[in-house]
One Martini backbone bead per residue (centre of mass of N, CA, C, O) as a GRO file, in nm:
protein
  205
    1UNK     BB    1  -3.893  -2.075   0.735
    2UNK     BB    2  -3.690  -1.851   0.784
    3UNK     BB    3  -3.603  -1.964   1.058
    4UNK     BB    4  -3.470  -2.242   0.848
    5UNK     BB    5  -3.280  -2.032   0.646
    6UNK     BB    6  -3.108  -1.905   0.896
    7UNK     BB    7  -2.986  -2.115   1.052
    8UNK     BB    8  -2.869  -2.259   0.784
    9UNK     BB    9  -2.676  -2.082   0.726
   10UNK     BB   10  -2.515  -2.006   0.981
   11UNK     BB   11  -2.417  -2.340   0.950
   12UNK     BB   12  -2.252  -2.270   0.732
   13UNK     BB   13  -2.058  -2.055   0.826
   14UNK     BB   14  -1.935  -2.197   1.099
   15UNK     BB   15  -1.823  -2.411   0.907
   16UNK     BB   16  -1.652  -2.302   0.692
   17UNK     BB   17  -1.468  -2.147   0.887
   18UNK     BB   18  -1.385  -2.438   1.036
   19UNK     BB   19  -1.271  -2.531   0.734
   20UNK     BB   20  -1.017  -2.285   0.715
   21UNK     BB   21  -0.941  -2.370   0.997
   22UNK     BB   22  -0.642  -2.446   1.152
   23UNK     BB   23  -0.494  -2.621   1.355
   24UNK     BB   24  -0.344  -2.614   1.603
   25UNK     BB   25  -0.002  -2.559   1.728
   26UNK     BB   26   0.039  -2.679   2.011
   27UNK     BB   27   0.054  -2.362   2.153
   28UNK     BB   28  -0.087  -2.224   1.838
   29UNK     BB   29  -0.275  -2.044   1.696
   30UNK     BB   30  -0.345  -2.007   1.296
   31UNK     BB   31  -0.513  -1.783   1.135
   32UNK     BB   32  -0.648  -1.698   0.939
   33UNK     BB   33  -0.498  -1.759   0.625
   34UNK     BB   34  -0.322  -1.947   0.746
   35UNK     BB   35  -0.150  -2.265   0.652
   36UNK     BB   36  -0.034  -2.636   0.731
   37UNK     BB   37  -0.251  -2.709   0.461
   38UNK     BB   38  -0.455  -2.808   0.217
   39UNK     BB   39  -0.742  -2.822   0.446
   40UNK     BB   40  -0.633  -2.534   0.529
   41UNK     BB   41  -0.673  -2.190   0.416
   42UNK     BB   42  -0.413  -2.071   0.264
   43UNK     BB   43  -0.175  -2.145   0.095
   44UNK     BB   44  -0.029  -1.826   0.040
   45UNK     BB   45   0.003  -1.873   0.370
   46UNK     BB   46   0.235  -2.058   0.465
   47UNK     BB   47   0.287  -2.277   0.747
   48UNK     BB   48   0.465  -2.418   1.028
   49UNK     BB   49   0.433  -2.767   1.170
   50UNK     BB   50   0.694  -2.843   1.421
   51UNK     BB   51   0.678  -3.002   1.698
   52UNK     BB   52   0.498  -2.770   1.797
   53UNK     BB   53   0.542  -2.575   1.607
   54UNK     BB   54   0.594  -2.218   1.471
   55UNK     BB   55   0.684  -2.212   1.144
   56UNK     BB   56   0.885  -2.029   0.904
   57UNK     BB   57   0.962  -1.992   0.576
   58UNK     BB   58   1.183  -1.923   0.308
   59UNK     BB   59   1.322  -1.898   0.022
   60UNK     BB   60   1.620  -2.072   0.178
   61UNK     BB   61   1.516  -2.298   0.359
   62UNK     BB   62   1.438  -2.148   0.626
   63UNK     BB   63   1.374  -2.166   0.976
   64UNK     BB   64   1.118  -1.978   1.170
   65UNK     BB   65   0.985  -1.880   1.477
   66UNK     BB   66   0.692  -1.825   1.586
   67UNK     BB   67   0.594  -1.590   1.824
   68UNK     BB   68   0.378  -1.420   1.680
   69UNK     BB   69  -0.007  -1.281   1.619
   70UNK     BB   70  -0.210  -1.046   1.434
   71UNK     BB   71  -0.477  -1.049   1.266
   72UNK     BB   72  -0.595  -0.777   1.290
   73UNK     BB   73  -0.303  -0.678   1.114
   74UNK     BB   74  -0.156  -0.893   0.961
   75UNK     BB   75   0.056  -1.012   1.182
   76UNK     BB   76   0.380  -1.123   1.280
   77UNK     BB   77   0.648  -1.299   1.406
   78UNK     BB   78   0.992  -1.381   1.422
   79UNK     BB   79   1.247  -1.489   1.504
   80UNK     BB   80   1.593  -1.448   1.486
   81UNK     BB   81   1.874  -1.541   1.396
   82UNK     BB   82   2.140  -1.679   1.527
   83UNK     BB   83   2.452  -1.645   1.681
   84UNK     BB   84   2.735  -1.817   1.666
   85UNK     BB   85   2.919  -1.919   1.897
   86UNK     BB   86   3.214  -1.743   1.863
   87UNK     BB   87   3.097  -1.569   1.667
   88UNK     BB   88   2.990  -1.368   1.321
   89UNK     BB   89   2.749  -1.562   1.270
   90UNK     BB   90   2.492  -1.636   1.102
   91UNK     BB   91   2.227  -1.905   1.081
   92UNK     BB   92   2.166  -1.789   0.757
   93UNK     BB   93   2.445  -1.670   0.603
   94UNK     BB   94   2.456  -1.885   0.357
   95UNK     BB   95   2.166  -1.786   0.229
   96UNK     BB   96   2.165  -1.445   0.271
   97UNK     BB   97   1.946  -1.430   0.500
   98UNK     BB   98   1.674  -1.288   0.460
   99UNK     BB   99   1.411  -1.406   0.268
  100UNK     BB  100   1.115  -1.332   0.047
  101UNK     BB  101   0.864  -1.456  -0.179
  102UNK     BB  102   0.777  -1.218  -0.392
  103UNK     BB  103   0.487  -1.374  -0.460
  104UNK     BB  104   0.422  -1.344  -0.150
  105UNK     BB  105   0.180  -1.180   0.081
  106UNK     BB  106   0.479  -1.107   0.202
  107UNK     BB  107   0.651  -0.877   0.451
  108UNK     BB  108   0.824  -0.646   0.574
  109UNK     BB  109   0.834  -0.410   0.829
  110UNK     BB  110   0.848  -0.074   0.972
  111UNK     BB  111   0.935  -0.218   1.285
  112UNK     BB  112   1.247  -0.260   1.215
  113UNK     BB  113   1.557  -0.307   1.370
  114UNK     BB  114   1.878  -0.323   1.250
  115UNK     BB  115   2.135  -0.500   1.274
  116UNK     BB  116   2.490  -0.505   1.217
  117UNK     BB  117   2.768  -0.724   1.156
  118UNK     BB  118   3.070  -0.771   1.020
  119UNK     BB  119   3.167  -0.550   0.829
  120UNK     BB  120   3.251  -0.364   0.628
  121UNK     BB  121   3.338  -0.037   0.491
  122UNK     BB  122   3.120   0.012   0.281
  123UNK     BB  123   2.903   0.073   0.464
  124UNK     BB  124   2.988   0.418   0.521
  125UNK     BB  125   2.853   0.514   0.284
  126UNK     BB  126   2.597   0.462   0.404
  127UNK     BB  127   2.283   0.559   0.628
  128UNK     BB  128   2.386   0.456   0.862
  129UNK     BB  129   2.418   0.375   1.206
  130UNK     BB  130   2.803   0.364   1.265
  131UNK     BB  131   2.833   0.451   1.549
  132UNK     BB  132   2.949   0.454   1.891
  133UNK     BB  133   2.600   0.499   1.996
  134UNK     BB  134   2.479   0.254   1.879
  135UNK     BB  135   2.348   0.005   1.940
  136UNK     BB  136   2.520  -0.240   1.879
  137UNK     BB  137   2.711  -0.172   2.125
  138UNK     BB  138   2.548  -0.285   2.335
  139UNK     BB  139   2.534  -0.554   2.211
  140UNK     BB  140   2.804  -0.680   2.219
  141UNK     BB  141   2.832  -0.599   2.565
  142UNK     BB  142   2.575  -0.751   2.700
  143UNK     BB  143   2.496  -0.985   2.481
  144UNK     BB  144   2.612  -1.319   2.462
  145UNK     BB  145   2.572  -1.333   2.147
  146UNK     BB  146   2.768  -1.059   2.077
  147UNK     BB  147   3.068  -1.105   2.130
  148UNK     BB  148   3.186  -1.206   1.874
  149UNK     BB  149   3.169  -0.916   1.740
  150UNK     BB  150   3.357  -0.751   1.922
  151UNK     BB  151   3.516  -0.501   1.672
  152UNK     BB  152   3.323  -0.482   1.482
  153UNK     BB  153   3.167  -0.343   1.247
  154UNK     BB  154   2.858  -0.139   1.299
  155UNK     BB  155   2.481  -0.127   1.268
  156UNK     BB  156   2.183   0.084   1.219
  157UNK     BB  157   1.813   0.030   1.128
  158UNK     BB  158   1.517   0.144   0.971
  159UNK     BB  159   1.306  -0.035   0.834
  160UNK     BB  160   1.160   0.101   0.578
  161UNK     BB  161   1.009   0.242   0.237
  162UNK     BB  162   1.295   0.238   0.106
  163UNK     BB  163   1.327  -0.041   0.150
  164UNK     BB  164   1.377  -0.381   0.096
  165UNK     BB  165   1.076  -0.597   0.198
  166UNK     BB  166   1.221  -0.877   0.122
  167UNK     BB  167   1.523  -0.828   0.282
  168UNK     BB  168   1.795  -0.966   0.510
  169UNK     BB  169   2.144  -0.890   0.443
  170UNK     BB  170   2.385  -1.149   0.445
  171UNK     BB  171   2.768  -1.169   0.377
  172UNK     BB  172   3.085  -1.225   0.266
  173UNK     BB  173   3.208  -0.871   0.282
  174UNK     BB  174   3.022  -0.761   0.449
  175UNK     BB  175   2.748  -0.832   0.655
  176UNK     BB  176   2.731  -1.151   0.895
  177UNK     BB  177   2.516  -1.018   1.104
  178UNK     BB  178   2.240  -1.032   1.285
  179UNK     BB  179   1.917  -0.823   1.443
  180UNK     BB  180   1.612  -0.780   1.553
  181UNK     BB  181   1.379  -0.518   1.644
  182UNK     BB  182   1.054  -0.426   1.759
  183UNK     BB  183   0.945  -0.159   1.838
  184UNK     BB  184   1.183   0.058   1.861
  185UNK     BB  185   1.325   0.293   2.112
  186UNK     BB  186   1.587   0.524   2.235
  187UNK     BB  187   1.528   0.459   2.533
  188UNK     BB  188   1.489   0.210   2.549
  189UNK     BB  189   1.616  -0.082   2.741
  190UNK     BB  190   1.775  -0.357   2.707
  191UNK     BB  191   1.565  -0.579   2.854
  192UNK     BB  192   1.308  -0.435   2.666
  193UNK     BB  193   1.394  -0.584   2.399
  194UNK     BB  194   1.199  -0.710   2.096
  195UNK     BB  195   1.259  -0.957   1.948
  196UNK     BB  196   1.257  -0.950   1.594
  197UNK     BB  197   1.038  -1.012   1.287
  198UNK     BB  198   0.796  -0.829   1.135
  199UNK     BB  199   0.511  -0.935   0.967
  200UNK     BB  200   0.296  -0.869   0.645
  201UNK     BB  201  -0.009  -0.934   0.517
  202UNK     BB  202  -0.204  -0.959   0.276
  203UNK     BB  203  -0.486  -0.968   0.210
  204UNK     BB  204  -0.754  -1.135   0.071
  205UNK     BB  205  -0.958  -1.140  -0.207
   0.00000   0.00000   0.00000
């Protein structure tokens, strides 16, 4: 009798399992508590599946493509905006660049460097690096993205823990462009920077 009492409890916990975890989009698994509709995961992880892709919606309804996830630390990665061809502006530019809605329990991660582009003069009041040895020289010099940047006043950052972890903002007036590296270190060589925005939600209660 114990031992068709732990059968069936068991077949009840990986039924559960197997009915909170949502299908495949096309070859990337979603894994809990990520979500791509109402009768799998956790709505408030809410993650979209388009045309076979696994793609992140932002507050400003852009859709960013999820490169890679690590439930293990409940982490993903998703693409940064394109810098469109022959300008200095993101493809996110007209929405005012990356934000995340305050409410749901995703943030930006501190293993990210940002570069910014095409900003104004007021920019070097702040802590940025906006020297001549900047990364963000390298990417507009090298990396045919980054062309159309070319002469414009340029910066990069380590989104730290100082910083608001739910929005990265560009703007007409300010700047107009960026892109970002997770987990950069100032020897990486550019060959090996590893483009993305690292989000990481909070576990459910």
């Amino acid at each position: 009798m114990v031992a068709l009492l732990l059968f069936l409890l068991t077949t009840l916990v990986i039924n559960a399992s197997a009915l909170s975890t949502c299908p495949d989009c096309g070859d990337s698994a979603v894994p809990y508590p990520l979500s791509t509709n109402d009768d799998c995961g956790d709505s408030r992880y809410r993650v979209y599946c388009n045309d076979g892709n696994l793609e992140f919606l932002s507050a400003t309804s852009s859709y960013y493509k999820i490169l890679r996830i690590d439930p293990s630390v409940n982490k993903l990665v998703i693409s940064p905006p394109l810098i469109l061809k022959d300008t200095c502006y993101s493809s996110d530019l007209s929405g005012g660049g990356f934000l995340l809605d305050e409410s749901l329990p995703f943030n930006i991660s501190k293993h990210n460097t940002v570069m910014l582009f095409n900003c104004s003069d007021n920019i070097l009041q702040s802590p940025l690096n906006c020297s001549s040895n900047s990364i963000c020289r390298q990417f507009e010099k090298e990396v045919e993205e980054g062309r159309g940047c070319m002469g414009t006043l340029c910066c990069h950052y380590l989104k730290d823990s100082s910083m608001n972890s739910h929005k990265i903002r560009v703007r007409v007036g300010s700047c107009t462009a960026y892109t970002s590296l997770v987990d950069f270190k100032p020897d990486d060589p550019l060959d090996s920077w590893n483009y993305g925005i690292e989000l990481q939600w909070m576990p459910p209660n």
